[in-house]
C-alpha positions as CSV (number, residue, x, y, z in Angstrom):
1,X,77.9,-43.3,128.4
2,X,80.0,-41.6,125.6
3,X,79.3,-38.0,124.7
4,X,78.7,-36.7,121.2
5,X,81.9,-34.0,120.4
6,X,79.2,-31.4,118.3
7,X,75.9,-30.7,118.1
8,X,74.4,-33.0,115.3
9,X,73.0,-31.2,112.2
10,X,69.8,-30.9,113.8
11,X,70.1,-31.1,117.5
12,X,66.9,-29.6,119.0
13,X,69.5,-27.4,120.8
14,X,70.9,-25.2,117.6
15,X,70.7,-22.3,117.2
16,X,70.5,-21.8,113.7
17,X,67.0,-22.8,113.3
18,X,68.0,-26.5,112.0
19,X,67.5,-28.1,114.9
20,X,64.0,-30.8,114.8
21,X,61.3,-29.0,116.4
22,X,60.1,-30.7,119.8
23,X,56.7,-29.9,121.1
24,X,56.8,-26.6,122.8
25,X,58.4,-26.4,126.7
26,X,60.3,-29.5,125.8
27,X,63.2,-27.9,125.8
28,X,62.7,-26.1,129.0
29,X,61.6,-29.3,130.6
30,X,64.7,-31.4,129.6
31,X,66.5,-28.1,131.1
32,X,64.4,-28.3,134.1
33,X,65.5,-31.7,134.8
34,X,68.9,-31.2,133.9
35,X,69.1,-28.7,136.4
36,X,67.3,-30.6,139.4
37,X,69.7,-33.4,138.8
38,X,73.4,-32.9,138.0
39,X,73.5,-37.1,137.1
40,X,70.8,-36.6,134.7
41,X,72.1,-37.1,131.0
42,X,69.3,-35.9,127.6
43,X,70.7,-39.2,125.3
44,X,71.2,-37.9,121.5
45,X,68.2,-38.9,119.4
46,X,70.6,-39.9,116.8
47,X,71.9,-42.7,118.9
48,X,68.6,-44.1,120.0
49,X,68.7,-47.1,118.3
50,X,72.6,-48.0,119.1
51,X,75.3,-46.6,121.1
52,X,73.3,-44.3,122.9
53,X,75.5,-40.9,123.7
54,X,74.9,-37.7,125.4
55,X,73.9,-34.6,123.4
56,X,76.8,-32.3,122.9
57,X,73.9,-29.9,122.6
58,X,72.3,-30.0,125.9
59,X,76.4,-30.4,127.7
60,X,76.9,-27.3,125.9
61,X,73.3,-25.4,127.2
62,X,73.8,-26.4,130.4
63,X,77.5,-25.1,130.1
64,X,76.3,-21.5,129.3
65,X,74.2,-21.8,132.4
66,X,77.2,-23.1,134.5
67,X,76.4,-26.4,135.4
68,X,77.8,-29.1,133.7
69,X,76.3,-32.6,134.2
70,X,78.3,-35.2,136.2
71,X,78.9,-37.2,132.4
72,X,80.5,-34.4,130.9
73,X,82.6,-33.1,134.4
74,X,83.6,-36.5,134.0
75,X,83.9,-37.1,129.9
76,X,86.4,-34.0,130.7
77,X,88.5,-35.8,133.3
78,X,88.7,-38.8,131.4
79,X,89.7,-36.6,128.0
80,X,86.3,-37.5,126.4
81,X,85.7,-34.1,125.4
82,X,87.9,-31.1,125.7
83,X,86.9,-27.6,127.2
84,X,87.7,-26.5,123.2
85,X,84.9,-29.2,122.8
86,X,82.0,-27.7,125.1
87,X,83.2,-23.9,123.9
88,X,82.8,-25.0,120.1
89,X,79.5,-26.7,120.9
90,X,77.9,-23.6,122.9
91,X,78.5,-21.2,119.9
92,X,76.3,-23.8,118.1
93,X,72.9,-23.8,121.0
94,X,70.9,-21.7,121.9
95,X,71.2,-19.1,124.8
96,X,69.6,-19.9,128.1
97,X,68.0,-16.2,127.9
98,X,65.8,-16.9,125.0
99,X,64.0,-19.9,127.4
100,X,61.4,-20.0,129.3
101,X,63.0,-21.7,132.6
102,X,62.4,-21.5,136.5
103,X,65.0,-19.5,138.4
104,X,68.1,-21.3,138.6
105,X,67.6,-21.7,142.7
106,X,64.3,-22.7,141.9
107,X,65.5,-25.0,139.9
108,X,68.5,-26.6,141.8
109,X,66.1,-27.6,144.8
């Protein structure tokens, strides 16, 4: 599955307040799961309906948190995306910090 390079214009992840609103602990739950499962991928809602592609905005959340799912370790070793990529993209999301999410070991079990 190809990876989105940026956020989109209003990824539920930004953190400019443009993001779509999802109902709330939605985002903590696709975090959640994200961390349970390092093969789990959040699929862009802009590419639903065709190519689907992984959210630049949840690569570049879990980033901040240090754990980078399996598509992007990979989308990096195949030259996909760039490190420049996943830094550009996590000045764009929202901090960890400001979520309501289990403690990391918690969360890796």
């Amino acid at each position: 599955m190809p990876i989105t390079k940026r956020p989109c214009s209003n990824c539920p992840f930004r953190c400019d307040g443009a993001g779509i609103e999802l109902s709330p602990g939605r985002i903590e739950g696709i975090v959640t799961d994200l961390l349970k499962d390092d093969q789990q991928t959040f699929v862009c809602h802009k590419t639903l309906d065709k190519e689907r592609r992984t959210c630049a905005g949840a690569v570049a959340l879990m980033s901040k948190l240090g754990r980078l799912p399996v598509i992007a370790r990979l989308g990096l070793a195949y030259g996909v995306i760039t490190a420049a990529d996943v830094e550009a993209s996590a000045e764009m999301v929202i901090e960890p910090s400001a979520l309501d999410l289990p403690s990391l070991t918690a969360a890796s079990r």
